[in-house]
Structures are given as structure tokens and as C-alpha cells.
N, C-alpha and C positions, 0 to 999 in steps of 0.2 A: 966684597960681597957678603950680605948676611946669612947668615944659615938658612935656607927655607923653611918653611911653616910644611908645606907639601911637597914629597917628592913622590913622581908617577913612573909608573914603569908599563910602560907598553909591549906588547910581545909582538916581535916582526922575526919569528922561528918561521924559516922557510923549508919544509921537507923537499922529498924529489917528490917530480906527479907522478900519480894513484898511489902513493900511502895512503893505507886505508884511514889512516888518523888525520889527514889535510893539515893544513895550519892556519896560525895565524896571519901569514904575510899573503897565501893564496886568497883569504877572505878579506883581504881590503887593509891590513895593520897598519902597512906603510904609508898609507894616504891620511890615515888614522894620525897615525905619529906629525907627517909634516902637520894637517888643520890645526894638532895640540901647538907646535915649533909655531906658524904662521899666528892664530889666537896669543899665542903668550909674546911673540912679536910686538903685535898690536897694543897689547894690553901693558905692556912693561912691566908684566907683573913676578918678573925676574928675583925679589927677594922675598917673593912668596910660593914660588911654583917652579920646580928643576924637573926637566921634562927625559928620558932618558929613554933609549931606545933596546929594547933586550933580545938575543938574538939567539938564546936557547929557550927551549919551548920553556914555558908556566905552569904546562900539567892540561887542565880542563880545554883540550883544545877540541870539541866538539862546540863550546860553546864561544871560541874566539871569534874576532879580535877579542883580547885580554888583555885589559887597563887594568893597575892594579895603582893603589893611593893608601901612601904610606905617612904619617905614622896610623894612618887613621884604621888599614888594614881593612880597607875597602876592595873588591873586586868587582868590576863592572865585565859583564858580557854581552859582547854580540854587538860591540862599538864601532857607529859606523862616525863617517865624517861629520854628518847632521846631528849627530849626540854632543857632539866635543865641545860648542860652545855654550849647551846644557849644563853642562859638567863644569866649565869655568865659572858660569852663572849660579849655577845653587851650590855647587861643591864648595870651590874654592874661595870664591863671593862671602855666601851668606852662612857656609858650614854644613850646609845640609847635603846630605848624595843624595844621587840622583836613584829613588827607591825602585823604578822599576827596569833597571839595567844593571840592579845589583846579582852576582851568581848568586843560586842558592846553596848550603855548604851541602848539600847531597850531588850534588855535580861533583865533589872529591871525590865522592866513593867510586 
């Protein structure tokens, strides 16, 4: 296998219920993760795209699910199932992200 082009990292951090913080896996991440697994299935697009599932939190988890696309150091929020083949299509496709489900970097603060 070749090196990928893009490796994605998905956050499926499940806390306990009512943390005040929720998570990513409560908001949908794992449905998130298989559509990216099931899409890159389909797509074989295996030596361009390593899908990988994370399972301590990301940080910004108000604004999870939290895809993050490396090397490129892209951060996508608020990823539902219906985004994911968006993201194959402009992201990974054509190189361009997808601008408006990028986080903004004041969400770190």
C-alpha cells in the first residue's frame, strides 16, 4: 500500500451522559466514521485516503462531530453523515475543503 495523500481523523470520544462538555460520539461521530469507512469502500480510494477513528476527545467539542484532514490541517465541524461524501468530492477529489464546515480557530480559545 502507498502512503496516503490524506489521513482523516474522526473523533468518536464518548463521555458519560450530562457532561456538561457532550461529545463527539453522542452527536452522531460513529455514523460519521462508518459513511467516511462505507464512501472510501465504494470509492477504493484506499491509496489516497486512511480513515481512522479517535477515541480521546479533539478539544473543540461543542462544535463536534470533529473530522480533522491531515496533512492539509483542515478541521471540519459539526459533521453529519450527509456532509461526508461532500468532503470526498471537493476535499479529497478536487483538493478544495469544504469552506463552510471548516472550524473557525476561535473555537480553540
Amino acid at each position: 500500500m502507498a502512503k496516503p495523500q490524506y489521513h482523516v481523523f474522526i473523533c468518536t470520544n464518548q463521555r458519560p451522559a450530562g457532561n456538561p462538555r457532550g461529545s463527539c460520539a453522542e452527536r452522531g461521530s460513529l455514523e460519521v466514521w462508518q459513511k467516511f469507512a462505507d464512501i472510501l469502500n465504494q470509492t477504493q480510494m484506499f491509496e489516497k485516503v486512511l480513515v481512522t477513528g479517535v477515541r480521546s476527545c479533539l478539544g473543540p467539542c461543542q462544535a463536534g462531530p470533529i473530522v480533522v484532514v491531515y496533512p492539509d490541517a483542515v478541521w471540519y465541524k459539526m459533521v453529519t453523515v450527509n456532509d461526508v461524501e461532500e468532503i470526498f468530492e471537493s476535499h479529497f477529489k478536487n483538493g478544495k475543503p469544504v469552506e463552510r464546515l471548516i472550524l473557525p480557530d476561535a473555537m480553540f480559545g
